[in-house]
C-alpha distance (Angstrom), angle and dihedral (degrees) to the residues before:
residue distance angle dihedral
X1 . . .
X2 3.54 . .
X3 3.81 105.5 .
X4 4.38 141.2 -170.2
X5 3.80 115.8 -157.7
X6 3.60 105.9 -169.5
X7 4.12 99.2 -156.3
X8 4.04 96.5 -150.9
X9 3.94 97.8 -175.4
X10 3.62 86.7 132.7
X11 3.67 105.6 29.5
X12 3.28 133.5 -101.1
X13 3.84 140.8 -109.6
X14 4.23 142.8 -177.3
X15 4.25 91.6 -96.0
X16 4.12 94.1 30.6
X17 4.27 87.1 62.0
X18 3.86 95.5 37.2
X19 4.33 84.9 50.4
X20 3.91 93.1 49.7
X21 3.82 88.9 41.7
X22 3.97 90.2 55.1
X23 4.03 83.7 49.1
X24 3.15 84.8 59.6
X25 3.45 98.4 59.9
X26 3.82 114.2 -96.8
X27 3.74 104.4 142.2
X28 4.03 111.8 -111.7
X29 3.99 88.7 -141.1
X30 4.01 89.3 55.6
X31 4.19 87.4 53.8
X32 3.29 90.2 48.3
X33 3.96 99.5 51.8
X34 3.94 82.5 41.4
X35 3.80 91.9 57.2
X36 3.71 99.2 39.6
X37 3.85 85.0 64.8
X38 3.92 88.2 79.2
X39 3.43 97.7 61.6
X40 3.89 97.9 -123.7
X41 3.68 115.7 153.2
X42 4.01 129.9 172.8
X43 3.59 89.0 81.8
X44 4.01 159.7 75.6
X45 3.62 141.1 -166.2
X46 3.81 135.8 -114.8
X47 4.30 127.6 -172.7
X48 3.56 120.7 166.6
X49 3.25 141.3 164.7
X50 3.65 117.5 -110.3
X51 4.38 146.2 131.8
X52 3.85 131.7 -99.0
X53 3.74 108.6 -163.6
X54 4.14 94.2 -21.3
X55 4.22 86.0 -41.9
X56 3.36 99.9 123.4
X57 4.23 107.5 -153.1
X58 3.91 146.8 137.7
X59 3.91 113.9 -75.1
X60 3.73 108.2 -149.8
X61 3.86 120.5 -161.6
X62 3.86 146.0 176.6
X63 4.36 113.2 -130.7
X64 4.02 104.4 -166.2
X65 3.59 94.7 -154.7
X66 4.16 85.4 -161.3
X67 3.39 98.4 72.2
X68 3.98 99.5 28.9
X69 3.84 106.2 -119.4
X70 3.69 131.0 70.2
X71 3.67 136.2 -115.5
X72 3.36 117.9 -100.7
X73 3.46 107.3 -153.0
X74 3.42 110.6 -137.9
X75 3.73 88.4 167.1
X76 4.04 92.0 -126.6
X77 4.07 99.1 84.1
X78 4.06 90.9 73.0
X79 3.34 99.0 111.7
X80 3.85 139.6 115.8
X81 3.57 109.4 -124.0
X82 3.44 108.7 23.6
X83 3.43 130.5 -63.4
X84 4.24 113.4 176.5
X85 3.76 105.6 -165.3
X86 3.49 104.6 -165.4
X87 4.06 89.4 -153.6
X88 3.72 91.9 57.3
X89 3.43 119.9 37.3
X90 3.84 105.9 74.6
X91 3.32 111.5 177.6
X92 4.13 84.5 58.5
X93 3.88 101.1 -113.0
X94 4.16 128.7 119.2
X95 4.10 87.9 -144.3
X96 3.84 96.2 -129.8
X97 4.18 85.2 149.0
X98 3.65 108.9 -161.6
X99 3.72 94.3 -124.4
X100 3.76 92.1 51.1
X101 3.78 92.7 56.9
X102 4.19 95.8 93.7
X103 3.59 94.0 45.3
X104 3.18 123.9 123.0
X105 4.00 151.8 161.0
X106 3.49 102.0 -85.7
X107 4.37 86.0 43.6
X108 4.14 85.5 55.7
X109 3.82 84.4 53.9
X110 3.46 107.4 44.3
X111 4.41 88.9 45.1
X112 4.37 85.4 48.8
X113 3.88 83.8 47.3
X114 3.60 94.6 49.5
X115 3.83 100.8 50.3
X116 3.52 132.6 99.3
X117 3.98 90.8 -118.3
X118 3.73 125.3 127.7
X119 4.25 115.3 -81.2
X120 3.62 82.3 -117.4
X121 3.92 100.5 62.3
X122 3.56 92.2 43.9
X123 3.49 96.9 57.9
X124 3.67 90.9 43.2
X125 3.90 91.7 48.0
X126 3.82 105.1 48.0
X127 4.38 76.4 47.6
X128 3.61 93.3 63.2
X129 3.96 93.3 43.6
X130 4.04 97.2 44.3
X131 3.98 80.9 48.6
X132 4.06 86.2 53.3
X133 3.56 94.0 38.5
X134 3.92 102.9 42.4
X135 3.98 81.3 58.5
X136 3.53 108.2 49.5
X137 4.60 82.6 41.3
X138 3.86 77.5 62.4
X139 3.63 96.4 43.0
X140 3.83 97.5 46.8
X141 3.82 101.2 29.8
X142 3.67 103.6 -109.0
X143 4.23 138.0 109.2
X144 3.94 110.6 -88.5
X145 4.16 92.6 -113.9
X146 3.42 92.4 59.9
X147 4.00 104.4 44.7
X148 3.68 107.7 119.8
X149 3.96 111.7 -129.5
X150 3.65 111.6 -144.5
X151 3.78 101.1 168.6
X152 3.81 101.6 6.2
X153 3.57 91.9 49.3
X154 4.01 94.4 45.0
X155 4.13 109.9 100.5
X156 3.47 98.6 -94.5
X157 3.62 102.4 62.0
X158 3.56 92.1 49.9
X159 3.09 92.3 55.3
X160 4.21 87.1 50.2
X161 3.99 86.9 48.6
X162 4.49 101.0 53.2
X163 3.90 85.2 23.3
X164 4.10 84.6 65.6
X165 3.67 86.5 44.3
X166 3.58 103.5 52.7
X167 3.65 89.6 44.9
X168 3.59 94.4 59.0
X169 3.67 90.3 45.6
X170 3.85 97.6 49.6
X171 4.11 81.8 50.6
X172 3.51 82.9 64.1
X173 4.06 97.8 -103.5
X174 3.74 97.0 -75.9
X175 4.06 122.8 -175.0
X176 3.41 109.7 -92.6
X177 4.25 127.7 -143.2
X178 3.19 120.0 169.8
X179 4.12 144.8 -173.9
X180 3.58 125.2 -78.8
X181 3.88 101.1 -85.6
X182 3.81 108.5 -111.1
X183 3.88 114.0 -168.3
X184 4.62 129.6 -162.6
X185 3.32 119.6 -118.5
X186 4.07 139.0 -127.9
X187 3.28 126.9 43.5
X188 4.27 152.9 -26.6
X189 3.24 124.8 -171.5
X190 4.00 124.2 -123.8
X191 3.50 145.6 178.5
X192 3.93 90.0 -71.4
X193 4.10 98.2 35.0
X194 3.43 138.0 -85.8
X195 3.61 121.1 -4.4
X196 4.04 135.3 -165.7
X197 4.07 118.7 -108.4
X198 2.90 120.9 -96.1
X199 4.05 90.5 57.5
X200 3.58 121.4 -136.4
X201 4.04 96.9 -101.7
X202 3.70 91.5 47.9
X203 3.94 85.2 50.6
X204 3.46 98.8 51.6
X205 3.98 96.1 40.5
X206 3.64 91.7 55.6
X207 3.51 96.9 40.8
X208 4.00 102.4 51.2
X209 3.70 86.3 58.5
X210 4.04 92.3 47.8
X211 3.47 96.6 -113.1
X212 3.69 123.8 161.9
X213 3.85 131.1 -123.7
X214 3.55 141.3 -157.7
X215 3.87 130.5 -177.4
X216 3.77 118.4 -139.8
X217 3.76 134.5 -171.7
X218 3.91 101.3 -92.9
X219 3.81 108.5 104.8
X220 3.43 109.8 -133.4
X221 3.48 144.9 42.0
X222 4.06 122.7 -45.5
X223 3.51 104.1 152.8
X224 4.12 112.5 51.4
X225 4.48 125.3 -179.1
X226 3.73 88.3 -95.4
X227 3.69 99.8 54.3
X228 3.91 93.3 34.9
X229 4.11 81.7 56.5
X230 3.51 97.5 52.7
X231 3.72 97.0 43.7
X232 3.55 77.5 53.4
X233 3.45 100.5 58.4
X234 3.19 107.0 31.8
X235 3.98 114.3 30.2
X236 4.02 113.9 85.8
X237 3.91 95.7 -165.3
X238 3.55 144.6 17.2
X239 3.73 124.0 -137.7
X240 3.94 154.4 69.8
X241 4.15 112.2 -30.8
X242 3.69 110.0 -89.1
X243 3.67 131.4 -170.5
X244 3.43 93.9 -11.7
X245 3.77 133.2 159.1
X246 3.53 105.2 -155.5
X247 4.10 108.6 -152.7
X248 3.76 97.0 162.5
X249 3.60 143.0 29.6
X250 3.70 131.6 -157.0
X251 3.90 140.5 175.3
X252 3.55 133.2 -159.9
X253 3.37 122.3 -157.5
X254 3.96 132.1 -134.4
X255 3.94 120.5 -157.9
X256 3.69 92.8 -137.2
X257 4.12 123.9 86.5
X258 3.68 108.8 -130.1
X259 3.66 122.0 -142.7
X260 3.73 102.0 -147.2
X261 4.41 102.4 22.2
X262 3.68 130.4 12.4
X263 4.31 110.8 -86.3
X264 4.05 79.7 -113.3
X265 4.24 134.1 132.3
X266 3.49 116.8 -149.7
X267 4.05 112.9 -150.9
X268 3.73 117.7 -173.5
X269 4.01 123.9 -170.0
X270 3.29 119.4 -167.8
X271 4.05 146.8 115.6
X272 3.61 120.5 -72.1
X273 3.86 131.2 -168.2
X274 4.28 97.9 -137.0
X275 3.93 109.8 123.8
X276 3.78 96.0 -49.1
X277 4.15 115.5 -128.1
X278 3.73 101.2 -9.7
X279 4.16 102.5 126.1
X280 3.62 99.5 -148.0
X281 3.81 119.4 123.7
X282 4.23 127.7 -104.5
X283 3.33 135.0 -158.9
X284 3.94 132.7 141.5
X285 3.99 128.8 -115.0
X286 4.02 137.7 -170.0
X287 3.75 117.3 -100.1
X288 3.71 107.4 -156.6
X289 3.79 112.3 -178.8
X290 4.14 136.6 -177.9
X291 3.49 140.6 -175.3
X292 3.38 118.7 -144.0
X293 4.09 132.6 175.8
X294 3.67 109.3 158.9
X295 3.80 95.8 51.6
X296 3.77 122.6 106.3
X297 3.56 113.3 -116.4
X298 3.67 91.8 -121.7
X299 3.75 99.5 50.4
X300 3.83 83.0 50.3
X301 4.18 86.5 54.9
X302 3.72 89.2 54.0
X303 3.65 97.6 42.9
X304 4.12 80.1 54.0
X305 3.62 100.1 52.6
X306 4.41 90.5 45.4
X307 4.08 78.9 53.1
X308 3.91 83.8 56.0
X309 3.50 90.4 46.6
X310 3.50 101.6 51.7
X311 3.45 93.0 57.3
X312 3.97 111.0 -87.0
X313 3.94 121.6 159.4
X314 3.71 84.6 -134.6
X315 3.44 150.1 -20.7
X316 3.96 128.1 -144.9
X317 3.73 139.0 -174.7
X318 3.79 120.0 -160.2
X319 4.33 128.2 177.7
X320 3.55 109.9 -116.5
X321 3.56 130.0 168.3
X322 3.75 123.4 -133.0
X323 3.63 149.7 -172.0
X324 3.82 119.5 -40.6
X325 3.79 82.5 20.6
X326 3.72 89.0 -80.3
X327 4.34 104.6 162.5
X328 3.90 103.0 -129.2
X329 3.92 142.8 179.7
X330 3.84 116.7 -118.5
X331 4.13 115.1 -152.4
X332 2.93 120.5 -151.2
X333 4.23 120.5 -176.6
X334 3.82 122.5 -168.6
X335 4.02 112.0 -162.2
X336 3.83 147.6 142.1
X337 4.18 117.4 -76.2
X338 3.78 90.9 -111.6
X339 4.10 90.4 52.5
X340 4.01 93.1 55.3
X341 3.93 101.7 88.6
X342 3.92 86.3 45.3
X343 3.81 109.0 47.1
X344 4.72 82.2 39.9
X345 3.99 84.0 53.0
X346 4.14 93.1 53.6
X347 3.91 96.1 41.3
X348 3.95 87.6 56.7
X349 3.36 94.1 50.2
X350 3.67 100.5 41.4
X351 3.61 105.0 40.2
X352 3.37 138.5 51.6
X353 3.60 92.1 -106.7
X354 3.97 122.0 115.7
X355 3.62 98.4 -168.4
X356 3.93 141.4 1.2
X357 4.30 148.1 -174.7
X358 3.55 126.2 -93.6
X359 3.64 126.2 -179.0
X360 3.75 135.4 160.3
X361 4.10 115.1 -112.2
X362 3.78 117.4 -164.4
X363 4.20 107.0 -148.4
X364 3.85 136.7 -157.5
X365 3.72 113.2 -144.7
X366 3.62 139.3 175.7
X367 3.61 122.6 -107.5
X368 3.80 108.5 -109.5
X369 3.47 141.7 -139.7
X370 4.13 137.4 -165.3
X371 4.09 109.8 -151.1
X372 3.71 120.3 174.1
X373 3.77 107.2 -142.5
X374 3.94 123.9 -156.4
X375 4.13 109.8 -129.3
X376 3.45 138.5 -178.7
X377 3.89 87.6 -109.1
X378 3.77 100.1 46.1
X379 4.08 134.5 -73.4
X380 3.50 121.5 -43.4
X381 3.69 129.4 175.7
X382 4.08 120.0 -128.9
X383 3.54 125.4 -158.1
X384 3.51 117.4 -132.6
X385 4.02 136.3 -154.7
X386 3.64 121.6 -164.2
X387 3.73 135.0 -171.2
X388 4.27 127.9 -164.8
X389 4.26 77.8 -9.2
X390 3.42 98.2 -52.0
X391 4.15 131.7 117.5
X392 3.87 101.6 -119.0
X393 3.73 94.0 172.7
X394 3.94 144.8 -0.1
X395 4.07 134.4 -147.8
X396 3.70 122.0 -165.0
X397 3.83 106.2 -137.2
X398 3.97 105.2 -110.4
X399 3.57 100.0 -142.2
X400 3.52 93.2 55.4
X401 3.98 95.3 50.1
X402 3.69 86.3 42.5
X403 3.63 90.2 55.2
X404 3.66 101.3 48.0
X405 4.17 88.4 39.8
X406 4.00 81.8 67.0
X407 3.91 98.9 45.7
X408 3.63 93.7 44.2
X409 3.37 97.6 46.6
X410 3.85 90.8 -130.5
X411 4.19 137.8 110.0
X412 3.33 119.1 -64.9
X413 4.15 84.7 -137.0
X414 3.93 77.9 57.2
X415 3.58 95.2 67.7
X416 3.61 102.2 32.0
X417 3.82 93.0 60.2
X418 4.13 83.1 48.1
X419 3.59 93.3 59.5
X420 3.97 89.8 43.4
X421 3.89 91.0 51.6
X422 3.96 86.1 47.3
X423 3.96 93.3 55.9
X424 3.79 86.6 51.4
X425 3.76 100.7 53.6
């Protein structure tokens, strides 16, 4: 299956992923037909060929022909509200355009909606901005639609966001895996002062899709909100390169000079032998299981609902029987990588346990799907799973049946079947 590893040992960042995928080979004339289609203007575009610490790659960059000097992507300024890294903007400005200042989400959306591009980089486009804007709603305490985008709402960051798209789409939409995402540390400075690495957006993005995060020794900024949101998007699985046939090679370049790595992104497109076409979604999860026989059953419950709690994926107890034909309880705890060390530490200390298994479990899942559905008893929403595009099965959410059971005075099996009947019409 046709396959792009994005090798993130040094971060990654809107221009960094559009440079490796012109490396790659995606003609600069066809991105720049693609883009034109959105009706932007106040801007051109510059790829070159050039080296990062002996890598030789493509530089891409952003020229604001408004204000006469170009953006130098230093793949740190891609934040909404305002983030002025001293080490990365070099022509000395914070990019807070003037007529950029009303823009918002739902403006993004409505200008992707209104281009001639493909169906296909739309959706993917407004997917990368909600994932943007949903975070920085969270940090700053408002609805996504209405957060304000100072710097990933200016023009060059747009262009970043489709420009991603249409690469991936001239490539021919292949799967995409990618590296385990490593991050600087210390700080940037912001509207309201200095602020720790990884920022807050970058935070959020990564961690409403579960994705892990380690801190490395670099001091600065690797990881930025754009390239958080399309590893978000886009990647199915986090990890070391496996099975991979490795046809082409591409770098994109960063302006900064790293201390510790080159400011470089890797890109490799090749074949791989994972499960071939299927369109379901991967990714990989820590199994932590315990055996335990002298535990009561309802210490074990509450031990299981703290799991829960703590942020498991799931939490199971199955009968087993063990040595000296002792009857036991086997637990069994699904959660993220960066969970693991956590949810160990709290079964050792709550159970009677004095040691347990851990191994990592890659998954296949459906891609899901949240419908609300109109019924004869009231709304209810129905989750949806779809394979190769198509709805393969559907699950009334409980609480909502349960809660219109109550009010209407009817079976809960009443309302359920209601809500299956409405999916089918």
């Amino acid at each position: 299956m046709k396959t792009l590893y994005l090798d993130i040992f040094s971060g990654i960042s809107g221009d960094m992923f559009i440079g490796a995928m012109l490396d790659l080979g995606v003609p600069f004339d066809d991105l720049t037909q693609e883009l034109s289609k959105l009706n932007l203007d106040g801007y051109h575009l510059h790829a070159g060929r050039k080296s990062k610490a002996a890598i030789e790659g493509v530089k891409f960059d952003v020229h604001l022909e408004d204000h006469g000097h170009s953006h130098e992507h230093g793949h740190s300024h891609e934040h909404g509200h305002s983030h002025e890294h001293g080490h990365s903007h070099e022509h000395g400005h914070s990019h807070e355009h003037d007529h950029v200042h009303g823009r918002n989400f739902t403006d993004i959306r409505k200008m992707i909606d209104a281009s001639a591009l493909s169906d296909w980089v739309k959706e993917r486009s407004i997917g990368v901005f909600e994932r943007v804007a949903i975070a920085e709603g969270k940090v700053h305490g408002l609805p996504p639609e209405k957060v304000h985008f100072h710097e990933v709402g200016a023009v060059d960051s747009i262009v970043d966001i489709v420009g991603a798209c249409i690469c991936l789409e001239i490539l021919g939409k292949p799967r995409v895996q990618s590296g385990n995402v490593v991050e600087g540390h210390g700080f940037v400075l912001c509207a309201h002062g200095r602020f720790p690495i990884p920022t807050a957006a970058t935070l959020e993005i990564l961690g409403q899709r579960g994705i892990p995060i380690s801190q490395c020794e670099e001091p600065s900024e690797l990881v930025t909100p754009t390239g958080a949101a399309i590893l978000a998007e886009f990647a199915e699985s986090f990890g070391p390169m496996s099975g991979m046939a490795a046809s082409r090679i591409g770098y994109g370049l960063g302006t900064r000079d790293n201390k510790t790595r080159p400011n470089v992104l890797r890109a490799c497109l090749g074949e791989t032998s994972a499960s071939a076409t299927i369109d379901w979604e991967t990714d990989f999860v820590t199994v932590i299981e315990v055996n335990l026989d002298d535990s009561l059953p309802e210490h074990v419950g509450h031990l299981a609902d703290g799991l829960m709690g703590a942020g498991a994926l799931d939490v199971f107890q199955t009968p087993v029987l063990m040595k000296k034909q002792r009857q036991g309880i086997l637990l069994t705890v699904l959660c993220e990588d960066g969970l693991s060390d956590v949810l160990s530490e709290k079964i050792l200390r709550e159970s009677s346990a004095f040691g347990l298994r851990r191994h990592r479990c890659e998954r296949r899942k459906l891609k899901r799907r949240s419908v609300e559905i109109e019924t004869t008893f009231g709304k209810v929403r129905v989750k949806q799973a779809m394979l190769e595009g198509k709805v393969v099965k559907s699950a009334p959410e409980h609480d909502d049946c349960a809660a219109l059971a109550s009010e209407k005075g009817v079976g809960i099996t009443d309302v359920y079947q209601a809500a299956l009947n409405a999916v089918s019409r």
